[in-house]
C-alpha positions as CSV (number, residue, x, y, z in Angstrom):
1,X,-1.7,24.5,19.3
2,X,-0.2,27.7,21.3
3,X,2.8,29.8,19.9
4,X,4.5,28.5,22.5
5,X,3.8,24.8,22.6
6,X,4.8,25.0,18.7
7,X,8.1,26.6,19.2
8,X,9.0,23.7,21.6
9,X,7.8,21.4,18.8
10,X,10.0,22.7,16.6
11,X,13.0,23.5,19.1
12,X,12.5,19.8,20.0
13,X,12.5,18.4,16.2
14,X,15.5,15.9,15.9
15,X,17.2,16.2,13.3
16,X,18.1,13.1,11.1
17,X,21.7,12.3,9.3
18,X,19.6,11.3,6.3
19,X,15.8,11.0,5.6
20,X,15.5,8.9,2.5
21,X,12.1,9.7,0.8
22,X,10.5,6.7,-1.4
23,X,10.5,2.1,-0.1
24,X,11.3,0.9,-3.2
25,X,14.5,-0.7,-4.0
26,X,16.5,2.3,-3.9
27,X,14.7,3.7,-0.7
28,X,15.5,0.1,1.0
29,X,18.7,-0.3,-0.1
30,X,19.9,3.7,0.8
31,X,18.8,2.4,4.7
32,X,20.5,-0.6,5.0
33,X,23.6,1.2,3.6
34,X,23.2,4.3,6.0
35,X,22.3,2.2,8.9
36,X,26.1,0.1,8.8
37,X,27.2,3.9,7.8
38,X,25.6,4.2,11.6
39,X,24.0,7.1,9.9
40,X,20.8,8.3,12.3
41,X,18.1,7.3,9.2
42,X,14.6,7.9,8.5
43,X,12.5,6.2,5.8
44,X,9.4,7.8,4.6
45,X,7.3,6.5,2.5
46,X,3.6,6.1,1.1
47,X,4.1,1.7,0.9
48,X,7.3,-0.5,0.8
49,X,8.2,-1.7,-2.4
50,X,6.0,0.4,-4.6
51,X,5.9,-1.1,-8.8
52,X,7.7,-4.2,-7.3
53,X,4.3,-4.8,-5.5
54,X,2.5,-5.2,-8.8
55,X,4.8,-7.2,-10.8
56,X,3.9,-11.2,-11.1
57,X,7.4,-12.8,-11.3
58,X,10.9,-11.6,-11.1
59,X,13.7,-13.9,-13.1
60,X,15.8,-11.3,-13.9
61,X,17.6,-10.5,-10.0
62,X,20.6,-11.9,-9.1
63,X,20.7,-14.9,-6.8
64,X,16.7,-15.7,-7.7
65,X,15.4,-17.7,-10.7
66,X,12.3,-16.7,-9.8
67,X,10.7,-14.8,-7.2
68,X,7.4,-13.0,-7.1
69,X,7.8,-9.3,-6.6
70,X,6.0,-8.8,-3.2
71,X,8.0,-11.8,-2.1
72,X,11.1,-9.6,-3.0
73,X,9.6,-6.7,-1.2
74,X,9.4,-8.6,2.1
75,X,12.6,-9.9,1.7
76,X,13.9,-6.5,1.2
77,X,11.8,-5.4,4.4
78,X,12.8,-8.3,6.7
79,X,16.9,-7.4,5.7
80,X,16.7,-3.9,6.7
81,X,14.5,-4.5,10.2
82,X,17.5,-6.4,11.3
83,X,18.8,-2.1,11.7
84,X,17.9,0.5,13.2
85,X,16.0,2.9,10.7
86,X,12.9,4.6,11.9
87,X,9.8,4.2,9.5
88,X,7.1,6.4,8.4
89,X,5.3,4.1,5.8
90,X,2.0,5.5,4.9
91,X,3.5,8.5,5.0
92,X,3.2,10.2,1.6
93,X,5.7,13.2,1.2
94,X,4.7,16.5,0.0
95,X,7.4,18.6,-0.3
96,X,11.0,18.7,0.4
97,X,12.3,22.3,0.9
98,X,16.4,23.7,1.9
99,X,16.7,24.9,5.2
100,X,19.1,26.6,7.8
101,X,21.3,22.9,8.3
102,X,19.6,20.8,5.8
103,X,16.6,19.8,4.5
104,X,12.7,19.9,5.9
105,X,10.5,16.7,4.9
106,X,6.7,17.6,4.9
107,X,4.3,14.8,4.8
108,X,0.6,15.2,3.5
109,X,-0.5,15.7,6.9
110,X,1.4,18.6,7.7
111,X,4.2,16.7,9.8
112,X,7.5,18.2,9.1
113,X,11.0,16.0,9.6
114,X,14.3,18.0,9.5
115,X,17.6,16.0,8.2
116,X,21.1,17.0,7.5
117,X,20.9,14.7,4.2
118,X,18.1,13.7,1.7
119,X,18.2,10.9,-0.4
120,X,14.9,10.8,-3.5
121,X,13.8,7.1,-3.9
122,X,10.0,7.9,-4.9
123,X,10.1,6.1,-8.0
124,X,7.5,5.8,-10.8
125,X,4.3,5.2,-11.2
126,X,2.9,3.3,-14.2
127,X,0.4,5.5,-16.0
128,X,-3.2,3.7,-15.5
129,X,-6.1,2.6,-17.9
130,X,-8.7,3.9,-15.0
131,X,-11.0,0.9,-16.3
132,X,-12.9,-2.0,-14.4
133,X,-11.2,-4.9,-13.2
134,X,-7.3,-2.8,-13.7
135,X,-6.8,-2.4,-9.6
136,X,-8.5,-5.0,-8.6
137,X,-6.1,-8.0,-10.8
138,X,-2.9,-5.8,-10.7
139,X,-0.1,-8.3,-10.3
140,X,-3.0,-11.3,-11.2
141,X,-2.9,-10.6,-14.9
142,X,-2.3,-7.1,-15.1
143,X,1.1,-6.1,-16.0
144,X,3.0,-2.5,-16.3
145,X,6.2,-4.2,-17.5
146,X,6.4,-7.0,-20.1
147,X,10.4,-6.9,-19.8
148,X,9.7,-8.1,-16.3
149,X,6.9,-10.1,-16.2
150,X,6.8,-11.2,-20.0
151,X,8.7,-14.7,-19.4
152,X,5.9,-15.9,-17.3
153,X,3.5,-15.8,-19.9
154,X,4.8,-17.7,-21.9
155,X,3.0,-20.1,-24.1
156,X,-0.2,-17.9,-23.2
157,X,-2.6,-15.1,-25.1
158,X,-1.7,-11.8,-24.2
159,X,-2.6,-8.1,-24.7
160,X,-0.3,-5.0,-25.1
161,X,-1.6,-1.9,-24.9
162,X,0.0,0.9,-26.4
163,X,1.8,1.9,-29.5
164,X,4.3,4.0,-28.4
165,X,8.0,2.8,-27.8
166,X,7.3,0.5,-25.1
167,X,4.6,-1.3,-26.7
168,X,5.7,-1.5,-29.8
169,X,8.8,-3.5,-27.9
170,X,6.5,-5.2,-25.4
171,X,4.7,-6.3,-28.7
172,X,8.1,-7.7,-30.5
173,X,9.4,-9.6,-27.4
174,X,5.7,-11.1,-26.3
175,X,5.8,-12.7,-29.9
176,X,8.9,-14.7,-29.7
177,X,7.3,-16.2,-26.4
178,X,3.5,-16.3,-26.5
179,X,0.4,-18.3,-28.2
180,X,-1.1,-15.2,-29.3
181,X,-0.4,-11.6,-29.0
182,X,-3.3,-8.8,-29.6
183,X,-1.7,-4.8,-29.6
184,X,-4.5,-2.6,-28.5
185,X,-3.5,1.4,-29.2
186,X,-6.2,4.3,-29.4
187,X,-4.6,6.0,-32.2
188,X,-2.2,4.4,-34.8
189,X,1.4,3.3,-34.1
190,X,3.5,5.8,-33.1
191,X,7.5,4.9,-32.2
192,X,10.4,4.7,-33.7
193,X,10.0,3.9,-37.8
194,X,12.1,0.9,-37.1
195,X,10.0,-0.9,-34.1
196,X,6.9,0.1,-36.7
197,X,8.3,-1.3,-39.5
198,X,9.0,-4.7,-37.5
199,X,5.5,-4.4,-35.9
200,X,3.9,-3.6,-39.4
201,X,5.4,-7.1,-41.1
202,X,3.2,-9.0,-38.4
203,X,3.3,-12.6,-37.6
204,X,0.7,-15.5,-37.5
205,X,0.5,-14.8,-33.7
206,X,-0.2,-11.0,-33.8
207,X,-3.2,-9.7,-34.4
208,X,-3.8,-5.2,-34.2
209,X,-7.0,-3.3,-33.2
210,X,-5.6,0.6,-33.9
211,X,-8.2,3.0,-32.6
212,X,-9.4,0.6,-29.9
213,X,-9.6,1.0,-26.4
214,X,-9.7,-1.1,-22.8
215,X,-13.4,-0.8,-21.9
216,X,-12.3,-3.3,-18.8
217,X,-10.5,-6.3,-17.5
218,X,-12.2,-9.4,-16.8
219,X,-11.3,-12.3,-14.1
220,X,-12.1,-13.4,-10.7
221,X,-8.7,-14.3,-8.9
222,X,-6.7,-14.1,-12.8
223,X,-7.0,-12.5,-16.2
224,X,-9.4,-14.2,-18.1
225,X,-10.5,-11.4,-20.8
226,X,-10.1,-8.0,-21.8
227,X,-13.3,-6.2,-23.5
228,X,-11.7,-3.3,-26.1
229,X,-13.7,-1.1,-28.2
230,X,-13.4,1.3,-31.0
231,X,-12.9,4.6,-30.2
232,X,-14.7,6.2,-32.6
233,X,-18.0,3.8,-31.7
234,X,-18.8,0.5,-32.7
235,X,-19.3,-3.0,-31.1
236,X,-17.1,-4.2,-28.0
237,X,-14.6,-7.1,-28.5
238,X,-14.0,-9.7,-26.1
239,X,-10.1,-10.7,-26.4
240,X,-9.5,-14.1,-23.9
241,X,-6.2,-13.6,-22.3
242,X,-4.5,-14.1,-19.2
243,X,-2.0,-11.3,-19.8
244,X,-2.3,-7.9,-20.7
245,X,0.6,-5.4,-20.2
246,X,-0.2,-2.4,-19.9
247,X,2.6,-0.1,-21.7
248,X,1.1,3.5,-21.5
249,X,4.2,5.1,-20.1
250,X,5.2,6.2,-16.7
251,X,5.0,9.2,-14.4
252,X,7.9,10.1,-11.6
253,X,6.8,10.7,-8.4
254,X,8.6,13.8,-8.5
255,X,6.1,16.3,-7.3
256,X,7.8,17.0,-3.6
257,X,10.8,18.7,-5.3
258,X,9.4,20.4,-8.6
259,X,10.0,24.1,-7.4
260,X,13.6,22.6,-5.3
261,X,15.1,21.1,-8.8
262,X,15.3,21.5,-12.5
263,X,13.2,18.2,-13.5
264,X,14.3,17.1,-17.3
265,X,11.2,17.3,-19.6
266,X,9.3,14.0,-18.6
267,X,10.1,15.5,-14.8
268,X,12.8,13.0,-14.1
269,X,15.5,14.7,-11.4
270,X,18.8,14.2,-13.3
271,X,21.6,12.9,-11.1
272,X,25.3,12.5,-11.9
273,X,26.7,8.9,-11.6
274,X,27.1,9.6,-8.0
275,X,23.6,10.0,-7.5
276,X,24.0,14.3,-6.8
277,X,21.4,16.3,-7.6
278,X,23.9,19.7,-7.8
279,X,22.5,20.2,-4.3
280,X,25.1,19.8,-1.3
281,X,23.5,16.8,0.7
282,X,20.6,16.1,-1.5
283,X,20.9,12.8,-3.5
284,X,18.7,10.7,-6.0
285,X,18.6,7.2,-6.7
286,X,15.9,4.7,-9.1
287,X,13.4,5.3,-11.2
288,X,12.7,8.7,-9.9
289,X,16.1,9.9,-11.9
290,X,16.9,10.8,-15.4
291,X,19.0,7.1,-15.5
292,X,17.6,4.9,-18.2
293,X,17.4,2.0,-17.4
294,X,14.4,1.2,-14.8
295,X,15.5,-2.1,-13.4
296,X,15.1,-3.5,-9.7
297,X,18.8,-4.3,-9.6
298,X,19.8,-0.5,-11.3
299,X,17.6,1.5,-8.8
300,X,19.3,-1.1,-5.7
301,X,22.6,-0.3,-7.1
302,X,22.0,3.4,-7.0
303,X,20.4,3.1,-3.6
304,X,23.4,1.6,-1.9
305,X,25.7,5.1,-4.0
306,X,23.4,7.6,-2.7
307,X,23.7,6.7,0.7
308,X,27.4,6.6,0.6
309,X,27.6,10.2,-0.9
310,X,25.0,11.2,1.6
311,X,27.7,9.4,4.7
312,X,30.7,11.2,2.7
313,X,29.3,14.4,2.6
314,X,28.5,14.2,6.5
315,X,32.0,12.9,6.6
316,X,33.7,15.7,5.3
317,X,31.1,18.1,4.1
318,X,32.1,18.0,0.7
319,X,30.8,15.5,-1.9
């Protein structure tokens, strides 16, 4: 590209009321919000729906007993295409960086998308086993949140692995519910002395292999077994199950904006209950944020107040 034909590019780059960065619940909500706002909106965003799309069943949002989560995600989708918001999904963002008016957008191609507002919906992504079978029977089986998915394995062998926090709780829930529960965890368990202690007094139904790991996940269109092994060698175990939840821990998507804001520790963005960043015009909203509960109906919730900051702020450019 000539100097020339790139400063016509860029003298030619509209310039969006709001880019909201992220299609999850948050992202999709912000745009339907901003679009009645009749706020000129962009979404950009690697996929639509992102951990809702590997979640087996949904009992737990309001005005559905029971919905699968990608059915959720298309009903979320087929709402906001009823308004005008431009898309950019497969779009991966890179980095989101203060300019003269605004804020720039880069994508991991290069392309660059200026807005007056930003609203960060990128999530979280469930830290992974990286073992055979894991990808392929994600939502089949394959679980990265027993508080979600938990209730419709009832009755049914599961697996948990982990022994942090989260598993220690996925454990002590699964066992009010299921046939059988086994808690896989490579080292010993290590959360709070209370969830330990509870875990520790064990049940008929539980069964612990500490110092164990996933070797892989076995089933053809289900979960049907999970093969763990000893970490420090030994014979593989074949566990039947059509459950395991995988409770490793999760990692925000937070990369685009580690050298814009001060991440906490785990490099959540902390927002106020407005959903400011302490950036004019720049907002937050789900899972990405320091808020602590990581629910569908929390991140929606915040969604719908980021993008009414983001329309008061172009309001009355104030927040």
């Amino acid at each position: 590209m000539t100097y020339s034909a790139l400063c016509i590019k860029i003298f030619f780059m509209p310039v969006y009321d709001l880019i909201i960065v992220g299609a999850g619940p948050a992202g999709l909500v912000a745009a339907v919000y901003a679009a009645r706002k009749k706020l000129n909106t962009l979404l950009i965003s690697g996929d639509i729906g992102g951990q809702i799309n590997a979640t087996a069943g949904i009992e737990n949002y309001l005005g559905y007993q029971f919905i699968e989560g990608p059915e959720l995600v298309a009903k979320f989708r087929d709402q906001m295409s009823k308004y005008p918001v431009e898309q950019r999904i497969g779009n991966k963002v890179a980095r989101v960086a203060r300019v003269r008016g605004g804020f720039e957008v880069i994508d991991e191609k290069g392309d660059k998308f200026r807005g007056k507002t930003v609203v960060l919906a990128m999530g979280k992504k469930p830290r992974q086993l990286n073992v055979p079978g894991e990808k392929e029977l994600a939502g089949k089986g394959v679980s990265y949140c027993a508080i979600c998915d938990g209730p419709v394995f009832a009755g049914q062998r599961v697996v948990i692995v982990g022994g942090g926090n989260s598993g220690l709780g996925a454990t002590l829930d699964m066992l009010k519910i299921a046939e059988y529960v086994s808690l896989v965890t490579m080292d010993g368990l290590d959360g709070d002395e209370v969830l330990v202690e509870k875990v520790k007094k064990g049940a008929k139904n539980l069964k612990l292999y500490t110092e164990h790991q996933v070797e892989k996940i076995e089933g053809d269109k289900l979960v049907k077994s999970v093969v763990i092994k000893p970490v420090k060698g030994g014979k593989s175990i074949r566990l039947e199950a059509t459950g395991i939840f995988v409770e490793i821990g999760l990692e925000p998507n937070s990369e685009p904006v580690k050298d814009l804001l001060e991440l906490n520790e785990i490099g959540e963005i902390p927002i106020t209950c407005a959903a400011t960043t302490g950036i004019p015009g720049l907002y937050a909203a789900g899972d990405v944020t320091d808020v602590p509960a990581k629910q569908i109906i929390v991140a929606a919730g915040d969604g719908a107040k980021a993008a009414l900051q983001a329309h008061h702020f172009l309001q009355h450019g104030k927040e």
